[in-house]
C-alpha positions in Angstrom: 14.5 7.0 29.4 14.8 11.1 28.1 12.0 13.0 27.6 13.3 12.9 24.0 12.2 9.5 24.0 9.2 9.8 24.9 8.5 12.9 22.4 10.0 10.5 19.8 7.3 7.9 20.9 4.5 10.7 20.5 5.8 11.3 16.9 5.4 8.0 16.1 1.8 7.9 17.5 1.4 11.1 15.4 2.7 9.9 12.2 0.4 6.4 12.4 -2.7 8.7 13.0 -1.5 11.6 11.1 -1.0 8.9 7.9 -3.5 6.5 8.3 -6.0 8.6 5.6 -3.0 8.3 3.3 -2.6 4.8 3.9 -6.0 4.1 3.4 -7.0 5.6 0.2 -3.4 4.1 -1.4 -5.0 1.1 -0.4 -8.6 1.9 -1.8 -6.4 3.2 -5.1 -4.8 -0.3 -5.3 -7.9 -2.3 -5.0 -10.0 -0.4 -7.3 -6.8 -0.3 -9.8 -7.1 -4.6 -9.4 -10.2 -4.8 -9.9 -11.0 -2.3 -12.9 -7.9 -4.0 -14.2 -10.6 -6.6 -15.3 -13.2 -4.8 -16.2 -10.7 -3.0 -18.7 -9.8 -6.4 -19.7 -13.1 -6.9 -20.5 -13.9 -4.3 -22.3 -10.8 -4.5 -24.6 -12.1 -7.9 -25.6 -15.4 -7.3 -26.4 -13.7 -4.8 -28.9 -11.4 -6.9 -30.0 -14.1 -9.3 -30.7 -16.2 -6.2 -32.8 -12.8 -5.9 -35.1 -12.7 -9.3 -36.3 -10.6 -11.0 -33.0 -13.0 -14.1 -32.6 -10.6 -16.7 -30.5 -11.2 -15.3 -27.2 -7.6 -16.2 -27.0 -7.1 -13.2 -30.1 -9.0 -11.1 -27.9 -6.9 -11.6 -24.6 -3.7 -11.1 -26.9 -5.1 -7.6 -28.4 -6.1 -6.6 -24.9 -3.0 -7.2 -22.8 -1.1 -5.6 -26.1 -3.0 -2.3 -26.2 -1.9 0.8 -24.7 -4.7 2.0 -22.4 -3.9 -1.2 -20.5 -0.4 -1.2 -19.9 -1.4 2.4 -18.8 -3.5 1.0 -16.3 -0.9 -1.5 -15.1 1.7 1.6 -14.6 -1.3 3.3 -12.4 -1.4 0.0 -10.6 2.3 -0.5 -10.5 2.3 3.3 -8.7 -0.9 2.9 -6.6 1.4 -0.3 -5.3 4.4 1.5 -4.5 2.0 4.1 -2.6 0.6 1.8 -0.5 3.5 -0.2 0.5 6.0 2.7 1.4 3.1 4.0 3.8 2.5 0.5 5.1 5.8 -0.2 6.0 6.4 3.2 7.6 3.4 2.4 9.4 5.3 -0.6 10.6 8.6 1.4 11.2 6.2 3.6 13.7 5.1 0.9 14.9 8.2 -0.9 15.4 9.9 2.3 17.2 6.8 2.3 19.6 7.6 -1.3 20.8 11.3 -0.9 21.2 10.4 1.8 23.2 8.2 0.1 26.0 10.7 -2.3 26.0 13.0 0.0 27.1 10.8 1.5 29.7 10.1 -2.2 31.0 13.8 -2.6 31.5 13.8 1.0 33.2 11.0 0.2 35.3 12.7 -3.2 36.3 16.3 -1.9 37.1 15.0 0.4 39.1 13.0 -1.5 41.2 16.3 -4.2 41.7 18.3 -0.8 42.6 
């Protein structure tokens, strides 16, 4: 295998270390974005409930309908996208890195039968 093989290899192991603070803050973003998500819930009830919304089935309606919350789902719709771009570049990097000693198993092999 060329050196630029290996230096490609090395790039990948920089990238997965290089990234992995990325990756796991879009992933901390996510979570915290699902879980707040019902906590905002929440709270949009109980003031749905305070303007006259007594049916807790009113109050679901007037929270999923108002606009802070759809905001929220957009920040969770992006904090998504975040996370799953870097994981599966993780998983390219990863990918390259095992295609790689594959290679060099075959090279080790062929030239032991030479």
């Amino acid at each position: 295998m060329s050196d630029d093989a290996e230096i490609n290899v090395f790039k990948c192991l920089d990238f997965i270390r290089d990234n992995a603070p990325q990756y796991a803050q879009a992933k901390a973003n996510r979570v915290y974005l699902e879980e707040f998500r019902k906590s905002k819930k929440s709270l949009l009830m109980k003031q749905a409930e305070a303007n006259g919304h007594n049916a807790v089935s009113a109050q679901e309606r007037e929270a999923y309908a108002d606009v802070g919350y759809m905001q929220h789902l957009e920040g969770l719709k992006d904090a998504v996208a975040t996370e799953e771009e870097l994981r599966w570049m993780m998983i390219a990097a990863q990918a390259k890195i095992e295609v790689w000693r594959t290679l060099e198993s075959s090279r080790r092999i062929e030239a032991k039968t030479v």
